[in-house]
C-alpha positions in Angstrom: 147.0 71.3 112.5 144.1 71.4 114.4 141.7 72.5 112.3 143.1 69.7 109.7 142.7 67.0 112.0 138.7 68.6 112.9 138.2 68.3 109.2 139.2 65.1 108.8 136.9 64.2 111.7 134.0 65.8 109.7 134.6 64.0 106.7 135.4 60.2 108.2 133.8 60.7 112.0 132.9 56.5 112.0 136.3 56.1 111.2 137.3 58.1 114.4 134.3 56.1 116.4 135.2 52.5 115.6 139.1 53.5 115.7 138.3 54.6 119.1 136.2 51.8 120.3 139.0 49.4 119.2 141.8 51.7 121.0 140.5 51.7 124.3 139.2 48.6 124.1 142.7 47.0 123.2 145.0 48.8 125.8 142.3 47.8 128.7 143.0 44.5 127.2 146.8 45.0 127.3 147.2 46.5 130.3 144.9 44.2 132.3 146.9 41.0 130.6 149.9 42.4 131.8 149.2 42.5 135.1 147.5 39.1 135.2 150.8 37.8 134.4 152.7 39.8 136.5 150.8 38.5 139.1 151.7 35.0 138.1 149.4 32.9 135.3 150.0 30.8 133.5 151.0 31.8 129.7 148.8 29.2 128.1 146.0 31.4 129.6 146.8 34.0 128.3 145.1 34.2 124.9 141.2 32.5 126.3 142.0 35.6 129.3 142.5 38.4 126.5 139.3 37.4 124.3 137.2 38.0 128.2 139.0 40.7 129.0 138.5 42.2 124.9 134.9 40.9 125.4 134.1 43.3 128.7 136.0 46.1 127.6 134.6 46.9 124.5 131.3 47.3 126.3 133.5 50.4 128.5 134.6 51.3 125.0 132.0 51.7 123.6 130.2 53.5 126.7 133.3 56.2 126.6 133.0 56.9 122.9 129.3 57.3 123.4 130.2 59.9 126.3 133.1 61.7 124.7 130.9 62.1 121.3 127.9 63.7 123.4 131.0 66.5 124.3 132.2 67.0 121.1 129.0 66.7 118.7 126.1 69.4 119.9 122.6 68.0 118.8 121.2 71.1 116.4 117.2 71.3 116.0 115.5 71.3 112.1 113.9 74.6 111.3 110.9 74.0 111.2 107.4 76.2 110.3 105.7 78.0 112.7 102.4 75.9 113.8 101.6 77.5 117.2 98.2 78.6 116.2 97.2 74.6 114.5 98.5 72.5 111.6 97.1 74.7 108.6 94.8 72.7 105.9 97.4 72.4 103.2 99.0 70.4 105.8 96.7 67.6 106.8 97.8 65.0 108.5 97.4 61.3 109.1 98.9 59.2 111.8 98.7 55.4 111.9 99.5 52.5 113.6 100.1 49.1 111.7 99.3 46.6 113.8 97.6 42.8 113.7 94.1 41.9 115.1 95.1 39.1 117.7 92.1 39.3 120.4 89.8 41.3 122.0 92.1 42.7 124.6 94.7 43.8 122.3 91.9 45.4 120.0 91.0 47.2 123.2 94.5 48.3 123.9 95.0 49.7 120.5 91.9 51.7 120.6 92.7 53.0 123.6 96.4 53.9 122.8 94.5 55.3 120.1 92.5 58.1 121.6 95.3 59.1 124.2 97.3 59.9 121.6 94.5 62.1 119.7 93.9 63.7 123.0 97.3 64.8 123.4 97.3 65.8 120.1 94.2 67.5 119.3 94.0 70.3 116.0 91.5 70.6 113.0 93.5 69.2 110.5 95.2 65.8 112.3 93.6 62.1 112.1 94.4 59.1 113.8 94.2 55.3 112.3 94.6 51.6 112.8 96.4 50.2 110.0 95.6 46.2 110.9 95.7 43.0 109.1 95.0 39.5 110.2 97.1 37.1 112.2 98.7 34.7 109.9 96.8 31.7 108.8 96.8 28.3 107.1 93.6 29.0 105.6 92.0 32.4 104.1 89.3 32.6 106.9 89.5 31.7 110.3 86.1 31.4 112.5 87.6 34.2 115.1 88.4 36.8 112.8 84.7 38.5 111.7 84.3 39.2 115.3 87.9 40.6 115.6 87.4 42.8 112.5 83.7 43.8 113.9 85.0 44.4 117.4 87.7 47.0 116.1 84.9 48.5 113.9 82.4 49.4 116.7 85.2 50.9 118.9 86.2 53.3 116.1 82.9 54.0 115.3 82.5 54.6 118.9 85.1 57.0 119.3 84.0 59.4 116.3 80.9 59.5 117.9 82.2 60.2 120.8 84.4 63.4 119.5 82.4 64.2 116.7 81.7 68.0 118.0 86.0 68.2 117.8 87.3 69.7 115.1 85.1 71.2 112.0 82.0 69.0 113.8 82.1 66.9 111.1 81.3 63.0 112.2 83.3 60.5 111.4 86.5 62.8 110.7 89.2 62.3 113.3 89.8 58.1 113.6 90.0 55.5 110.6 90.4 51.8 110.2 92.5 50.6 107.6 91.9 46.8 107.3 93.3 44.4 104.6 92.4 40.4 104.1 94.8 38.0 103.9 96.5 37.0 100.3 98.4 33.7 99.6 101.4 34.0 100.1 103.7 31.0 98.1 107.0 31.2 99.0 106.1 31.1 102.7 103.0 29.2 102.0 100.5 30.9 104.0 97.8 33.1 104.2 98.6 36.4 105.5 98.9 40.3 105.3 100.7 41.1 102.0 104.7 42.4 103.0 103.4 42.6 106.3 104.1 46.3 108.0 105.6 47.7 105.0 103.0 46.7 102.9 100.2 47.9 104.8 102.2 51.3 104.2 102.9 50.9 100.7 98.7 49.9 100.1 97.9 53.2 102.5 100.0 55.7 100.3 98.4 53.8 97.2 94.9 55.2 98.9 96.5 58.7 100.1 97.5 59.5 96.5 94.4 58.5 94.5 92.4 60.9 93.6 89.4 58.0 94.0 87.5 58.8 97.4 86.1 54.7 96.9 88.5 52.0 98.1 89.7 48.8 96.2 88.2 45.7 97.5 91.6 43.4 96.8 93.9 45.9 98.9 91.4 47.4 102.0 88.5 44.9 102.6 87.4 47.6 105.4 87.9 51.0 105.9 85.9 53.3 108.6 86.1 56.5 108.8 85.0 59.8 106.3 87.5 58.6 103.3 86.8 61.9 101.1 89.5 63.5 103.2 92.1 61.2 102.5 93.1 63.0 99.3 93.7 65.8 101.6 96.3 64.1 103.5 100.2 65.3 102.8 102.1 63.9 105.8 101.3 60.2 107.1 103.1 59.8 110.7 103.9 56.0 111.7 103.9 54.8 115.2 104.4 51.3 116.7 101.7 50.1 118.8 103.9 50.6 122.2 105.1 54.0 121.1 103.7 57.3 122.6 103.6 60.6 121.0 103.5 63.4 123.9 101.7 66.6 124.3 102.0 68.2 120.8 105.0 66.1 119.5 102.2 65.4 116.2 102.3 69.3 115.3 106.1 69.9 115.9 106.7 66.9 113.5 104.4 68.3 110.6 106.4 72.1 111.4 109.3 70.0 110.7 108.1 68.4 107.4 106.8 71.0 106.3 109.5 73.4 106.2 111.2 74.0 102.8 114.2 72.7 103.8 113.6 69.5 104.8 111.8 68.6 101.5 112.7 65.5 100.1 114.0 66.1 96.2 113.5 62.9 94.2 117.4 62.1 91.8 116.4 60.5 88.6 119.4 59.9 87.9 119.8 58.3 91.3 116.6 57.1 90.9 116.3 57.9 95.0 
């Protein structure tokens, strides 16, 4: 019987979370309620007193079930290649970070957040970009942007310079700048950044996966950076402006990816 009911738990274990949630939640509720009136309310207070008391346990609930499924469920790590000695060339990756170009400071920030992360990171065969657009806008050009867009250039400029003996030696090889111009956008009826984050992704993989080492003018007005590797790159690794990647967290991700196993197979019939 035991082994059914840990089977059924495998196959429907959301079932088992929510039913939970709502178990302990209710007979906090109940129990609570009971004593309230034991203790002499009124009825007619009953029912605004049990949606509170549902209210403030559910958050308890919800706490436990967290707790009691970090007992039962073990976390088990991907296999994953072995990388200790560097991320080989076959295996070339990229790491970006859409973001907008607000001001100067932020630019700075960004550039910054840049390079800590490439210096934690450090090997042969991994890159580091800005994947910006503009700010939205009523109009196509705004007066502030060519010295945004020039400021962001120098500083990556700046910084292949300034590691341009890392690596193969090669300048201009570690840090990119992916920068796209604003398009008209009618339903919202403004200028801006085509799809926003996820199309600045969607145009980046369009450039990964030519086989072109030029760039089209209507979906990157800028790019910095040596380009001819790009058709090199296999893995792209997306980070939010305010996220972090520690000491070697880039490699152990591209070990992970690259690992047989964890290949993604595309369905036709699926179509996913």
């Amino acid at each position: 019987r035991f082994e059914t009911f840990t089977r059924a738990v495998r196959r429907h274990p959301l079932c088992l979370y929510l039913g939970g949630i709502a178990l302990i939640a209710m007979t906090l509720t109940g129990i609570l309620s009971f004593q309230a009136v034991a203790n002499g309310m009124p009825v007619w207070m009953l029912a605004p007193l049990c949606i509170l008391l549902l209210l403030a346990s559910s958050q308890l609930s919800v706490a436990l079930m967290n707790w009691l499924a970090t007992l039962r469920v073990k976390p088990e790590g991907l296999p994953k290649m072995d990388f200790s000695k560097g991320i080989p060339p076959g295996c070339r990756t990229l790491v970006v970070v859409p973001s907008l170009l607000t001001s100067v400071q932020d630019i700075e920030k960004l550039v910054e957040a840049l390079e800590v992360r490439f210096l934690a990171n450090r090997d042969d065969h991994l890159h580091f970009g800005l994947l910006t657009d503009y700010c939205d806008a009523p109009q196509e050009f705004l007066p502030e942007d060519s010295p945004l867009v020039q400021r962001v250039h120098t500083r990556i400029i700046e910084l292949n310079e300034k590691y341009s003996s890392v690596g193969d030696g090669t300048k201009s090889n570690i840090f990119f700048l992916f920068h796209r111009p604003r398009r008209w956008n009618p339903q919202e009826r403004i200028w801006m950044g085509y799809e926003r984050k996820r199309g600045k992704l969607a145009d980046l993989n369009v450039l990964l996966r030519s086989s072109e080492s030029g760039v089209s003018g209507d979906t990157f007005s800028l790019v910095v950076g040596d380009v001819s590797i790009l058709s090199g790159v296999k893995f792209v690794i997306t980070l939010d402006a305010d996220t972090q990647l520690p000491r070697d967290a880039a490699r152990q991700f591209v070990a992970t990816m690259a690992h047989p196993l964890n290949h993604a197979h595309y369905d036709e019939k699926k179509r996913a």
